[in-house]
PyMOL CGO cylinders between C-alpha atoms (Angstrom):
from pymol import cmd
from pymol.cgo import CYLINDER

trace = [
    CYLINDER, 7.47, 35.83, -119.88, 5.71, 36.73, -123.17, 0.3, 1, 1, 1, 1, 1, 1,
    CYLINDER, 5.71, 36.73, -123.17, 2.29, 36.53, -120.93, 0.3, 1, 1, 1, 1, 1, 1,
    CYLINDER, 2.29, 36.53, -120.93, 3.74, 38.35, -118.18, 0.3, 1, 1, 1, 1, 1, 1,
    CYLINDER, 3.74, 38.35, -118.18, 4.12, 41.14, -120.34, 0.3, 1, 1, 1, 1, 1, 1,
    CYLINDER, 4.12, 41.14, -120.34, 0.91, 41.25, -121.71, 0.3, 1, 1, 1, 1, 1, 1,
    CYLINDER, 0.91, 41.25, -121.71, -1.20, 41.34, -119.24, 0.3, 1, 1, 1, 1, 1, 1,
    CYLINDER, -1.20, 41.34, -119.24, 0.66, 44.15, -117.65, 0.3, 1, 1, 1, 1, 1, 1,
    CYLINDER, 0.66, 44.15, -117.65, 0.03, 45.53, -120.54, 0.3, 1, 1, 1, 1, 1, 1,
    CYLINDER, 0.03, 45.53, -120.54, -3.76, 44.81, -120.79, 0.3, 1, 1, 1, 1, 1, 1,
    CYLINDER, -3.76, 44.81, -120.79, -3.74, 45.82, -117.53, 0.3, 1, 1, 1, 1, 1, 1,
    CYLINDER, -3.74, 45.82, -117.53, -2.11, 49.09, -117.75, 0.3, 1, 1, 1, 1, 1, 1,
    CYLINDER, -2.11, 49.09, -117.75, -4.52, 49.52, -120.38, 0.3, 1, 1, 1, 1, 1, 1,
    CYLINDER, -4.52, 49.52, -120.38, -7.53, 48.85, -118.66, 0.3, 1, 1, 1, 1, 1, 1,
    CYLINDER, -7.53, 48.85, -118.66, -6.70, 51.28, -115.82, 0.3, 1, 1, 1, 1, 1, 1,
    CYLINDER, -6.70, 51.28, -115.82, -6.39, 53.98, -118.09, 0.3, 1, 1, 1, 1, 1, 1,
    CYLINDER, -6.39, 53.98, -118.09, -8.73, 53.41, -121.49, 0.3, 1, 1, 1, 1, 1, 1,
    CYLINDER, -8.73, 53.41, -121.49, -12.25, 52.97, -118.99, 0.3, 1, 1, 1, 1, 1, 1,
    CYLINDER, -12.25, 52.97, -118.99, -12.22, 56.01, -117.20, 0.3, 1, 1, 1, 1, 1, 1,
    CYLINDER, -12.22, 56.01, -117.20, -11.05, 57.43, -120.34, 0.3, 1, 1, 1, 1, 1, 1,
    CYLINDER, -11.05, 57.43, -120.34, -13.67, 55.86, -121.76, 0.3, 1, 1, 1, 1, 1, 1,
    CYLINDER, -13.67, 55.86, -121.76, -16.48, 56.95, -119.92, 0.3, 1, 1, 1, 1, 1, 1,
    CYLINDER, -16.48, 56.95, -119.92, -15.09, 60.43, -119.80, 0.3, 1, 1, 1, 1, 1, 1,
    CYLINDER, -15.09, 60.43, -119.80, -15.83, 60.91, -123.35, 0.3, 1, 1, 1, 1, 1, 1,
    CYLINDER, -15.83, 60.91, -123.35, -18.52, 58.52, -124.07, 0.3, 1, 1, 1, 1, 1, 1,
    CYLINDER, -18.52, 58.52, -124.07, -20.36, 60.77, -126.15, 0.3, 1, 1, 1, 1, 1, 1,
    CYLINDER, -20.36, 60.77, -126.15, -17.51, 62.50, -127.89, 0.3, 1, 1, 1, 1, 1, 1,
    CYLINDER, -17.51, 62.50, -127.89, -17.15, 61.86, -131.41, 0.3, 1, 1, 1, 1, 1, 1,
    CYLINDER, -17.15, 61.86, -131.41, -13.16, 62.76, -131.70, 0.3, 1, 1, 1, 1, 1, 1,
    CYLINDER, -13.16, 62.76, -131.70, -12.63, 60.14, -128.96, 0.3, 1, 1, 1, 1, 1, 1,
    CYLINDER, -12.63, 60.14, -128.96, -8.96, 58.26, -128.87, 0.3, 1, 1, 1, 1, 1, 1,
    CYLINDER, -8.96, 58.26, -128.87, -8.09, 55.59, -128.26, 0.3, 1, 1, 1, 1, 1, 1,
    CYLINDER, -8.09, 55.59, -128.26, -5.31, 55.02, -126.22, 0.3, 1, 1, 1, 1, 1, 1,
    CYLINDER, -5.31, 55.02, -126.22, -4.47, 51.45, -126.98, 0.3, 1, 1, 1, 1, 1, 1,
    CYLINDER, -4.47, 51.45, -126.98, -5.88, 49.54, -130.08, 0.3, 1, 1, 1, 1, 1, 1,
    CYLINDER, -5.88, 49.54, -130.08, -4.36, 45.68, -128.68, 0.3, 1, 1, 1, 1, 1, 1,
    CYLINDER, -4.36, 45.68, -128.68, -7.33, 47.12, -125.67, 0.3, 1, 1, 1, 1, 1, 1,
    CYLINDER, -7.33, 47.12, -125.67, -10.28, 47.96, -128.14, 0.3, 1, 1, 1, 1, 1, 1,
    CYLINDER, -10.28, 47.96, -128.14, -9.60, 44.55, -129.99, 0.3, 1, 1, 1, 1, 1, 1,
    CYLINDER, -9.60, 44.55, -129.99, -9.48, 42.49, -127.13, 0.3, 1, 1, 1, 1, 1, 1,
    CYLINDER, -9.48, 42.49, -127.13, -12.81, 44.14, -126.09, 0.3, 1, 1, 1, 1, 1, 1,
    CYLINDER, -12.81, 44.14, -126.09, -14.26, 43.44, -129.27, 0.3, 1, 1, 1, 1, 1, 1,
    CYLINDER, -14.26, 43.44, -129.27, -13.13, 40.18, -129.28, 0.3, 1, 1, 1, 1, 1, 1,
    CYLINDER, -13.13, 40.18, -129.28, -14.72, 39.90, -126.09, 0.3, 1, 1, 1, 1, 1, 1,
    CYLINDER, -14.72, 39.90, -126.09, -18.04, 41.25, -126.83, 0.3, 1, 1, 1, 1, 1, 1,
    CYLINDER, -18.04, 41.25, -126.83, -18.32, 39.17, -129.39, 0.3, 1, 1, 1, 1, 1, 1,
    CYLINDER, -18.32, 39.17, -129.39, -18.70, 35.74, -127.96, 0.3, 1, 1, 1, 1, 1, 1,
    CYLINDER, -18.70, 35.74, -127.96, -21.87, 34.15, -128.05, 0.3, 1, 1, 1, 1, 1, 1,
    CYLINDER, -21.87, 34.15, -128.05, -21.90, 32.26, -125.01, 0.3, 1, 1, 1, 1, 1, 1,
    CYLINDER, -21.90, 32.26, -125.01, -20.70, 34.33, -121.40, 0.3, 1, 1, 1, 1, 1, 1,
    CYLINDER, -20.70, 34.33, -121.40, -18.65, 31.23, -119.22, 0.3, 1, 1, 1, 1, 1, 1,
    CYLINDER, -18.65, 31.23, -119.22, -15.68, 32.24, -116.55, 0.3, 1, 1, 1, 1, 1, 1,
    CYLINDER, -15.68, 32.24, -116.55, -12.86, 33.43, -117.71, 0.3, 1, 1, 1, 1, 1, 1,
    CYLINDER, -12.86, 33.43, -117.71, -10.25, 30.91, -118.86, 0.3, 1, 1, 1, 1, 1, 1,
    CYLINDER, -10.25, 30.91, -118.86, -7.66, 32.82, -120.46, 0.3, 1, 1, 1, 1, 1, 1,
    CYLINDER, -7.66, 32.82, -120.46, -5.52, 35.90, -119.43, 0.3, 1, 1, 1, 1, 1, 1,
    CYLINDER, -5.52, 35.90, -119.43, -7.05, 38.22, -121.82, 0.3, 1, 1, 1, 1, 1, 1,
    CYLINDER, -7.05, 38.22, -121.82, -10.47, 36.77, -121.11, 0.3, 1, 1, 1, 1, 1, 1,
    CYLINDER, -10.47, 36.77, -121.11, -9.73, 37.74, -117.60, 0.3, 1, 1, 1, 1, 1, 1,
    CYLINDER, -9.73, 37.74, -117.60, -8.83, 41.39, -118.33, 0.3, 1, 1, 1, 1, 1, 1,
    CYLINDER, -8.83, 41.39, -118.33, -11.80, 41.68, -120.93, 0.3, 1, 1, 1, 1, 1, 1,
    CYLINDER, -11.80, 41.68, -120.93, -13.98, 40.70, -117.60, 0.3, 1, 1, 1, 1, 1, 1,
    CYLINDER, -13.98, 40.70, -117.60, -12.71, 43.24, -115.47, 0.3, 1, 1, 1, 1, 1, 1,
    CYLINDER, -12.71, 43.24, -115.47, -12.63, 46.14, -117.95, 0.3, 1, 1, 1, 1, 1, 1,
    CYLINDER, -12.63, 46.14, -117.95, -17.03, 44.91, -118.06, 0.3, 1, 1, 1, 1, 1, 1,
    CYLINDER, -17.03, 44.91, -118.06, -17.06, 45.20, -114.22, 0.3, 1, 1, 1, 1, 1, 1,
    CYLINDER, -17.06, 45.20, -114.22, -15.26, 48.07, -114.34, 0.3, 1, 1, 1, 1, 1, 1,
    CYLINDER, -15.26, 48.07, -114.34, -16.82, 50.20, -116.67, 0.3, 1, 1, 1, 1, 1, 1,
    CYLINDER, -16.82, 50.20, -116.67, -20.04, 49.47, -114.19, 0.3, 1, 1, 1, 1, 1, 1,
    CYLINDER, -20.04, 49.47, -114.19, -17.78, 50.75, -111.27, 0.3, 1, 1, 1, 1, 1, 1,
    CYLINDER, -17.78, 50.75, -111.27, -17.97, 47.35, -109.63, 0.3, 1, 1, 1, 1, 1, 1,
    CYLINDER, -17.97, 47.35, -109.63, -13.71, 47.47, -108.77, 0.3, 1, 1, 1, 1, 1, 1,
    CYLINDER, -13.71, 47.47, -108.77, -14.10, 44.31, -106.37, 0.3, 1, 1, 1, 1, 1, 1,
    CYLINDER, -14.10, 44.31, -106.37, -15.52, 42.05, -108.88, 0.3, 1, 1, 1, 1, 1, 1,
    CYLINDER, -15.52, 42.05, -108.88, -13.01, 43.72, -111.07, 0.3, 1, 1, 1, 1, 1, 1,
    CYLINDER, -13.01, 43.72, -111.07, -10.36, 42.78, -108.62, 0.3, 1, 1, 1, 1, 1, 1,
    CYLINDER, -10.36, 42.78, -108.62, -11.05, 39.55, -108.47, 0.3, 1, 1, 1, 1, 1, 1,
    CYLINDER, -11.05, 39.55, -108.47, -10.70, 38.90, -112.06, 0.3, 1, 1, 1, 1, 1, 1,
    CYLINDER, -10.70, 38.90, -112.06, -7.53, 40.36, -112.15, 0.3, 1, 1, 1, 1, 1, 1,
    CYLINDER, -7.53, 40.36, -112.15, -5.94, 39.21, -108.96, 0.3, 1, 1, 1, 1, 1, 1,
    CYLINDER, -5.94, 39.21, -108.96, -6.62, 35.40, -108.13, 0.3, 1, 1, 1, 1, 1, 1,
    CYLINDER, -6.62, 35.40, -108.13, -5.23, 31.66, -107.86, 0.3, 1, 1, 1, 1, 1, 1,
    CYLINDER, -5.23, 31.66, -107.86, -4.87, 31.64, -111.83, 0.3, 1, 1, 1, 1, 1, 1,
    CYLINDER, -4.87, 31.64, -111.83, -3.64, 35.09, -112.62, 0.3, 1, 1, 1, 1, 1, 1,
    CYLINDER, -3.64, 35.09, -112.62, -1.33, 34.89, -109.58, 0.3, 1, 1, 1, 1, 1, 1,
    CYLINDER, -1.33, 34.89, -109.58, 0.14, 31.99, -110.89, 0.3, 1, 1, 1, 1, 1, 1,
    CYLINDER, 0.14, 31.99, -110.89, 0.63, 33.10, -114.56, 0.3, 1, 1, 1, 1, 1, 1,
    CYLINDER, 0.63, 33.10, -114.56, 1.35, 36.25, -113.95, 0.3, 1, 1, 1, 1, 1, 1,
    CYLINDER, 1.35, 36.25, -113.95, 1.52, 38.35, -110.10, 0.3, 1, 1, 1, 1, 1, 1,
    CYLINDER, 1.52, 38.35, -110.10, 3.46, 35.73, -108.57, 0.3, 1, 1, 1, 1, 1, 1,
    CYLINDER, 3.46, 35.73, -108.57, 6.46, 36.10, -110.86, 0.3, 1, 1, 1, 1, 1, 1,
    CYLINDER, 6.46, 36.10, -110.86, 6.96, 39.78, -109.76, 0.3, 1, 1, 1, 1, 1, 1,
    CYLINDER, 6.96, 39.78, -109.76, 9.70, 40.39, -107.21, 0.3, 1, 1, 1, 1, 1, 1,
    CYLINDER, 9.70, 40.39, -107.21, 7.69, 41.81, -103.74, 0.3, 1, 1, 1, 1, 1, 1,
    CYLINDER, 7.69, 41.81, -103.74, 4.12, 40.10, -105.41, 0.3, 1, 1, 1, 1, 1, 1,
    CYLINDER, 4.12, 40.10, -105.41, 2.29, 41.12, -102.32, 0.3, 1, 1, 1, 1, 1, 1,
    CYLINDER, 2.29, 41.12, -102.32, 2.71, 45.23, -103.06, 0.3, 1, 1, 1, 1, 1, 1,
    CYLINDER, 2.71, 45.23, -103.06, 2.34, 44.26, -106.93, 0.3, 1, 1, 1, 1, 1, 1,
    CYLINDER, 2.34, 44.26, -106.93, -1.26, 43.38, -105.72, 0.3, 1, 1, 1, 1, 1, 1,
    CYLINDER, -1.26, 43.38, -105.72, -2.15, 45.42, -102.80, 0.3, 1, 1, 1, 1, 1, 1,
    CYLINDER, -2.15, 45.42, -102.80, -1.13, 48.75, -105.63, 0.3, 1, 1, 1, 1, 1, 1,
    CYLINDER, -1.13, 48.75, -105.63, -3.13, 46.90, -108.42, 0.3, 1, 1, 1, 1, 1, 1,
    CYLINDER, -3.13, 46.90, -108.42, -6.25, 47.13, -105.48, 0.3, 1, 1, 1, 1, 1, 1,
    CYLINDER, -6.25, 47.13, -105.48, -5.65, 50.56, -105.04, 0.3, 1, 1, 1, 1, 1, 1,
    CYLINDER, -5.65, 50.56, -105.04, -5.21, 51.64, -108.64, 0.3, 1, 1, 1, 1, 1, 1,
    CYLINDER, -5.21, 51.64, -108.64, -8.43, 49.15, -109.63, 0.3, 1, 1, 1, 1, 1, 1,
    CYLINDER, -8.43, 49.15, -109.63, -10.07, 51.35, -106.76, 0.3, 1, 1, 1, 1, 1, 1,
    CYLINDER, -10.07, 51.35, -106.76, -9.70, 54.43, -107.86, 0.3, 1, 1, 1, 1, 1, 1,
    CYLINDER, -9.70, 54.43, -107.86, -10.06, 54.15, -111.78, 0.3, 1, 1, 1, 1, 1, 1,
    CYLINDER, -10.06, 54.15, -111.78, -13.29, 52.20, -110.53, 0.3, 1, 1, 1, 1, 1, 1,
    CYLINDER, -13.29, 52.20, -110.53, -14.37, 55.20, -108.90, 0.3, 1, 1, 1, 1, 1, 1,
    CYLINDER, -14.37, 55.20, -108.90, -13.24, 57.63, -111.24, 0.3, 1, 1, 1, 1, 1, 1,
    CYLINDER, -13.24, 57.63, -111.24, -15.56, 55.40, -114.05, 0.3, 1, 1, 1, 1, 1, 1,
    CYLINDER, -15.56, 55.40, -114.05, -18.53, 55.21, -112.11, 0.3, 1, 1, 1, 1, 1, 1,
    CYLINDER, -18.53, 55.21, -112.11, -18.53, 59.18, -111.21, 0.3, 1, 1, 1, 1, 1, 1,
]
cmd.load_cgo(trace, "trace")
């Protein structure tokens, strides 16, 4: 349950700290809107070696990278697959319009980053 609610979180996070993001990439009073985000991103950046995703957060941190490129089906498909369905979509009442409005959301934030 614990992860559940993280990764909504994380999530929720990533759909609105990118765009965000690349809004005001080059403003110095930039916010952030979730510091558990930034760290995980910085955790993220900081590994040496680049392998698949293993972990929840490792899966987020992937998508936020494809993301912030305005790549949304890569993106999609690190946050909705066999693993995170399992751990985490599957568990929500009605999972199939849990992930058919996390495709649309990924979508549009996707577009929103890349314009």
């Amino acid at each position: 349950m614990v992860e559940l609610l993280e990764c909504v979180y994380l999530v929720s996070a990533m759909l609105l700290e990118i765009p965000y993001m690349a809004a005001h990439e080059f403003d110095a009073r930039r916010r952030m809107i979730s510091k558990q985000f930034h760290h995980q991103l910085r955790v993220g950046e900081r590994q040496p070696l680049l392998g698949p995703p293993e972990s929840m957060r490792e899966h987020v941190v992937a998508a936020s990278k494809a993301m912030k490129m305005g790549d949304w089906k890569t993106c999609h498909r690190f946050i909705v697959n066999e693993k995170m369905n399992g751990k985490v979509w599957d568990l929500f009442p009605e999972a199939d319009k849990v992930r058919s409005m996390l495709v649309r959301k990924i979508q549009e934030e996707s577009l929103r980053t890349y314009l």
